[in-house]
Backbone as CSV, one residue per row, in Angstrom:
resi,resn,N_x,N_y,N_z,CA_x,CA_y,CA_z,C_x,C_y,C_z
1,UNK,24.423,-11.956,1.162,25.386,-10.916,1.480,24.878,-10.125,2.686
2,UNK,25.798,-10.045,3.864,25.348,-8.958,4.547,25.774,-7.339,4.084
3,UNK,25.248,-6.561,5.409,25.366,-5.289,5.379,27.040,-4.805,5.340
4,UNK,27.804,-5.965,6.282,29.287,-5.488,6.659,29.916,-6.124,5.869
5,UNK,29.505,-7.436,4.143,30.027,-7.594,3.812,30.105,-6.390,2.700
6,UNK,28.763,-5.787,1.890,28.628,-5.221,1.111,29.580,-3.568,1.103
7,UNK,29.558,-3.326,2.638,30.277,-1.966,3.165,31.691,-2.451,3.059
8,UNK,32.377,-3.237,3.039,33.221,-3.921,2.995,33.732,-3.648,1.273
9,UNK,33.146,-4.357,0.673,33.189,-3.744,-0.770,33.379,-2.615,-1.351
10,UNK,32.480,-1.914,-0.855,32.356,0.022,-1.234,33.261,0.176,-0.803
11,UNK,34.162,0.050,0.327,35.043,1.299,1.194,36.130,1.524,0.312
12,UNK,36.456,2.615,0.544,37.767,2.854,-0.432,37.411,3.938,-1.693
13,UNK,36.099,3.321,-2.598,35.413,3.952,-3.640,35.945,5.074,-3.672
14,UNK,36.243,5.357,-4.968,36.302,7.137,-5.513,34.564,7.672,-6.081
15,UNK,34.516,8.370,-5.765,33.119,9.794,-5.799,32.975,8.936,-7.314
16,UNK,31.808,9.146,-7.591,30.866,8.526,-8.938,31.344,7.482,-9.251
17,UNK,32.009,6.952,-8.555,32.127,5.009,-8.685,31.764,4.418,-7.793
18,UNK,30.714,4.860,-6.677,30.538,4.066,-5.505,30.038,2.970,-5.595
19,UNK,29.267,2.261,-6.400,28.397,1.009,-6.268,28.329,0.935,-8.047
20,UNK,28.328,-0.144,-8.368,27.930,-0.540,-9.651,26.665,-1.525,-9.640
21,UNK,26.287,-1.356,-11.133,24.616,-1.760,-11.364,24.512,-3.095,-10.540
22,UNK,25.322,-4.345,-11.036,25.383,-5.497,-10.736,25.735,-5.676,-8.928
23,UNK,26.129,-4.745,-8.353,26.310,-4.433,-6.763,25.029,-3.933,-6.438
24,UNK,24.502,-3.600,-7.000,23.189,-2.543,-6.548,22.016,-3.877,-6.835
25,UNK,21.964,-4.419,-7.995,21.610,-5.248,-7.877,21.372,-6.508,-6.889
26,UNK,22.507,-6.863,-6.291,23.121,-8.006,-5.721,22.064,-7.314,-3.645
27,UNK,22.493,-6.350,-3.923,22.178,-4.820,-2.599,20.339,-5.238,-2.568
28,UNK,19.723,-5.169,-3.537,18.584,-4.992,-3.774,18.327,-7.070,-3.606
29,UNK,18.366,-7.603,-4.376,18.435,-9.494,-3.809,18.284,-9.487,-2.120
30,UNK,19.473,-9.074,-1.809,19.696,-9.263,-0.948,19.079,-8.289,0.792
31,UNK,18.150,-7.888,-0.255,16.951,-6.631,1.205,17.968,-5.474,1.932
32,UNK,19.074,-5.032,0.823,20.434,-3.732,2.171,20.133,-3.051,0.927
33,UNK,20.338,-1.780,1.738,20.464,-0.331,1.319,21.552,0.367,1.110
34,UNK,22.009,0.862,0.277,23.287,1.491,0.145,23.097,3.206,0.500
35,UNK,23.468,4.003,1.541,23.270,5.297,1.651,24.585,6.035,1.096
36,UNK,24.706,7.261,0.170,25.917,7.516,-0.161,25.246,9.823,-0.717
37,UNK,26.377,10.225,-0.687,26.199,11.730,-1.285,26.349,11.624,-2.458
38,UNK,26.224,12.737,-3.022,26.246,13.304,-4.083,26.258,14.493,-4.606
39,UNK,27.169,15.123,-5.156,27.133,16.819,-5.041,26.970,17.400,-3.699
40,UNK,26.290,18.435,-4.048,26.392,19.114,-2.212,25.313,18.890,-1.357
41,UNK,24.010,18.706,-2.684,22.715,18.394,-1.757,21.945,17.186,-2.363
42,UNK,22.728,16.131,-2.364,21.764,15.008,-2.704,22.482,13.846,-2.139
43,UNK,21.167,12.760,-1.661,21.801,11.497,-1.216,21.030,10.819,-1.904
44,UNK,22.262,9.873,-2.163,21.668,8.293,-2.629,21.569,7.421,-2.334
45,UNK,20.671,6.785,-2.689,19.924,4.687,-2.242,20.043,4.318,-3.214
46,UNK,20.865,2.773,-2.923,20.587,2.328,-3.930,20.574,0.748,-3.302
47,UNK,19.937,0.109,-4.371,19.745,-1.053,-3.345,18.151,-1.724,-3.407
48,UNK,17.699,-2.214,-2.287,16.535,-2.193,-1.891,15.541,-1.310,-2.017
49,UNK,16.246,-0.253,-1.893,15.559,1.546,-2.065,16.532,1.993,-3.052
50,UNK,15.787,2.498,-4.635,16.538,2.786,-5.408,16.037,4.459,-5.711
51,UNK,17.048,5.232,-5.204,15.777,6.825,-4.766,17.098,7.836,-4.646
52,UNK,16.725,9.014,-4.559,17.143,10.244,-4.315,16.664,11.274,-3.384
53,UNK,17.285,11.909,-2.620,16.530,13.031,-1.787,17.701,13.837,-1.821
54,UNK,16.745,15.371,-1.436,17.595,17.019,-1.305,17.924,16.104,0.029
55,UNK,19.072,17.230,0.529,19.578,16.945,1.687,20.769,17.960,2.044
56,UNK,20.707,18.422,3.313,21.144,19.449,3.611,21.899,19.287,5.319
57,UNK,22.621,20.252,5.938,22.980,19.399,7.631,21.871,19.098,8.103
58,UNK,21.964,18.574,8.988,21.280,17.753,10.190,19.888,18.058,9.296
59,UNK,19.546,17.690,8.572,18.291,17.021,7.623,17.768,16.157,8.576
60,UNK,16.667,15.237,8.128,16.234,14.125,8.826,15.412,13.612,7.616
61,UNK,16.280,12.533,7.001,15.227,11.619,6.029,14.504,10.767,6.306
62,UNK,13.230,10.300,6.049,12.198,9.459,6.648,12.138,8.308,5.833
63,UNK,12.217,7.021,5.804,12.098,5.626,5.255,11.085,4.798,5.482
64,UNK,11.025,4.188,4.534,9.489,3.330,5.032,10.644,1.609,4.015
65,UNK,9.956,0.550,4.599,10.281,-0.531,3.750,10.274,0.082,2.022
66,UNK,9.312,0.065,1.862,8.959,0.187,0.215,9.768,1.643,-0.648
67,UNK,10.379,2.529,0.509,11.225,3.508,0.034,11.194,4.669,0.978
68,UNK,11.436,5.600,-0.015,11.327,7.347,0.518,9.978,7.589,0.391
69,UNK,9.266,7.974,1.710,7.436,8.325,1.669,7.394,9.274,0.412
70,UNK,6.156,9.537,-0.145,5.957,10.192,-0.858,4.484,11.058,-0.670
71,UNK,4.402,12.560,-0.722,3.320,13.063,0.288,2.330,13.513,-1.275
72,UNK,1.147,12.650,-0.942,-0.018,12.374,-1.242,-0.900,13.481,-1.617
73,UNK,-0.637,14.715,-0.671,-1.645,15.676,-0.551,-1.184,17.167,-1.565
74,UNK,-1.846,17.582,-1.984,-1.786,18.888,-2.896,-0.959,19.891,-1.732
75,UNK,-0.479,19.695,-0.698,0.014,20.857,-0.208,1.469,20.659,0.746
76,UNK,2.081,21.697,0.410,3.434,21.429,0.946,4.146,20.868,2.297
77,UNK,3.140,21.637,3.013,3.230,21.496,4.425,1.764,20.746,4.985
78,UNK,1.703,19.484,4.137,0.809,18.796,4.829,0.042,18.017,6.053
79,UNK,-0.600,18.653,7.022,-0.664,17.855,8.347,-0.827,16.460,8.473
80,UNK,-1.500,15.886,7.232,-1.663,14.491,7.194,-0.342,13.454,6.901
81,UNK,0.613,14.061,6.422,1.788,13.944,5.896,3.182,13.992,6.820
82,UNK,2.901,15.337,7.702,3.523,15.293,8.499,3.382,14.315,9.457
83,UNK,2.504,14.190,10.022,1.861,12.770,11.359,2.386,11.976,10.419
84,UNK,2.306,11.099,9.666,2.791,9.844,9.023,4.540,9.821,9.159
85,UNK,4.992,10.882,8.731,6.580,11.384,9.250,6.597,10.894,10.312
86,UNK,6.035,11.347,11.444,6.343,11.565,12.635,6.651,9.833,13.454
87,UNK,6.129,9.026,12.865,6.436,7.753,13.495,7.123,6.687,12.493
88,UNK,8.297,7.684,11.666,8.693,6.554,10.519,10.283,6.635,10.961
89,UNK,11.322,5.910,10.591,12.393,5.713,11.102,13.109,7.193,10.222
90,UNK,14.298,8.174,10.646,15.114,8.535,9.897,16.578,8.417,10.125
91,UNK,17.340,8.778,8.608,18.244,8.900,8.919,18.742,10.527,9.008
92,UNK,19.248,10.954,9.982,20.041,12.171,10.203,21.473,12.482,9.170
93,UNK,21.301,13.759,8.205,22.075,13.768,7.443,23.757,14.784,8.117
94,UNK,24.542,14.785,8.149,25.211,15.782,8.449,26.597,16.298,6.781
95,UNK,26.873,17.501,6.969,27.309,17.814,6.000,28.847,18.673,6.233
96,UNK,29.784,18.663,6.231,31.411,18.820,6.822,31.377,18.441,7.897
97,UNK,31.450,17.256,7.941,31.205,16.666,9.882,32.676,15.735,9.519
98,UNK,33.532,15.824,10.584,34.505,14.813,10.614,35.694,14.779,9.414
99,UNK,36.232,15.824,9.134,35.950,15.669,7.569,35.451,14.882,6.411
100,UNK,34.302,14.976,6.864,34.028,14.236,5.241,33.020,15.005,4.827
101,UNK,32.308,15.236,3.329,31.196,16.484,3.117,29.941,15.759,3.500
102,UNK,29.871,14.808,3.247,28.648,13.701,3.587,28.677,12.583,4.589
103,UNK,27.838,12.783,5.554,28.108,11.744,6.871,26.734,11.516,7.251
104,UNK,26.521,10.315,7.876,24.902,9.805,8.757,24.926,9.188,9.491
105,UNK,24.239,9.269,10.142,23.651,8.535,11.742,22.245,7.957,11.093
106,UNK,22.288,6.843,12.124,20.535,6.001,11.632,20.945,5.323,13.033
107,UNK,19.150,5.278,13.907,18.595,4.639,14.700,18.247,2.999,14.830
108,UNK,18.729,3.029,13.573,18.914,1.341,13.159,20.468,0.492,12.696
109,UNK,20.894,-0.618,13.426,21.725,-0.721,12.599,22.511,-0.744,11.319
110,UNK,23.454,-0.009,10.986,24.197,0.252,9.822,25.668,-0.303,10.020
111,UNK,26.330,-1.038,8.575,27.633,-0.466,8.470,28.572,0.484,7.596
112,UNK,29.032,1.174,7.885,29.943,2.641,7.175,31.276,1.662,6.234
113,UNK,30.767,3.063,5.244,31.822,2.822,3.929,32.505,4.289,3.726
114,UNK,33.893,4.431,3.720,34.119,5.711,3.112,34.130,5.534,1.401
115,UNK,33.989,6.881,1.064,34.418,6.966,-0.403,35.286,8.327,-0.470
116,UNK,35.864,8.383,-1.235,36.810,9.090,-1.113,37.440,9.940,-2.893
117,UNK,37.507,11.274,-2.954,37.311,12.296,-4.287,39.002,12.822,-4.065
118,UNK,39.534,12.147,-5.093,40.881,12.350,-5.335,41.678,12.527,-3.820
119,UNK,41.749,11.356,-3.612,42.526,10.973,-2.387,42.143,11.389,-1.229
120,UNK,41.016,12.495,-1.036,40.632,13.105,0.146,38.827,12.138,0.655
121,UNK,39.096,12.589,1.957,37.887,11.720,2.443,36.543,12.645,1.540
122,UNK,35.419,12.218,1.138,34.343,12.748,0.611,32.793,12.268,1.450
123,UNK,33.030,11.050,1.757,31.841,10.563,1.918,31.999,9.401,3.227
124,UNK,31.029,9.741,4.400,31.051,8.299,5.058,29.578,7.899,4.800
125,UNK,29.437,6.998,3.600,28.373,5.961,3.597,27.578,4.272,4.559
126,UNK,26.494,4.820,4.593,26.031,3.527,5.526,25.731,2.306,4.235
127,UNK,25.640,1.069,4.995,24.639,0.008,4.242,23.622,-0.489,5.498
128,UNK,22.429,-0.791,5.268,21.471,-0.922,6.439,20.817,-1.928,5.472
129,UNK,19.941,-3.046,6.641,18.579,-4.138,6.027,17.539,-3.153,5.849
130,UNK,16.811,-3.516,4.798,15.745,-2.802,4.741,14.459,-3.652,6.076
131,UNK,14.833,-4.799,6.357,14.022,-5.188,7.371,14.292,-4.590,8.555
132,UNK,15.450,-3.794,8.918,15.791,-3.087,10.065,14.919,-1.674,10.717
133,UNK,13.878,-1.568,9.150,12.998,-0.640,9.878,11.755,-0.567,9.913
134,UNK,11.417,0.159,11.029,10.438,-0.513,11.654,9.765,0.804,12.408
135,UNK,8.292,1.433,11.882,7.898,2.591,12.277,7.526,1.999,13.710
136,UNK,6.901,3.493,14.457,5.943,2.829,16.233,5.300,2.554,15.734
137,UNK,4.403,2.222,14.810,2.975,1.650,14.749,3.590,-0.244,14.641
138,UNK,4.725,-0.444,14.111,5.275,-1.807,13.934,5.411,-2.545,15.639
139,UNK,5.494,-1.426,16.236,6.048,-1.840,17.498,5.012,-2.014,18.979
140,UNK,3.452,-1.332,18.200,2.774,-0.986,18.929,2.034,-3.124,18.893
């Protein structure tokens, strides 16, 4: 399955029916990511990356193959943590953009799915390869 067949599938979706287990499944086989909202401050993966993050406008979520980084160090604002950020791919979150409450941009190829909460637009969701990313140290 590709990315534009799987987005292909989703589009249309009503809010808490976006992807089912056996799709998420099929998402995850097949190395694509499903990006989608949730409430006001959460996005979801599902897929390849099966995860959650806060998320807020122009956010910037950081990805690694194996998922959402996870910071190692006893402290919030970690310098060692941050540098590792700093050369990992994100996606840019935006929040009433276009009308929809949930929208993204990614530096890597994606294809967009709307979903949509009682007939109104709610969500423009990506699907992306998880092989599509690729920190600078991949490139160095």
């Amino acid at each position: 399955m590709t990315k534009e067949d799987l987005a292909s599938i989703l589009n249309g979706r009503e809010y808490t029916k976006e992807i089912t287990k056996e799709e998420a499944q099929q998402a995850k086989e097949s190395g694509l990511v499903v990006v989608f909202g949730a409430s006001d401050d959460l996005i979801e993966f599902r897929g390849a990356i099966n995860d959650e993050a806060g998320g807020d406008d122009e956010d910037l979520v950081a990805l690694t193959k194996e998922g959402l980084p996870k910071n190692e160090c006893d402290e919030v604002d970690c310098p060692y943590f941050e540098k590792l950020l700093e050369n990992m791919p994100k996606i840019k979150v935006f929040w009433e953009k276009d009308g929809y409450c949930w929208k993204y941009e990614a530096p890597f190829p994606v294809a967009e799915f709307d979903i949509f909460e009682d007939g109104e637009k709610y969500c423009r969701g990506i699907v992306f390869d998880i092989n599509s990313l690729e920190t600078k140290a991949d490139n160095q």
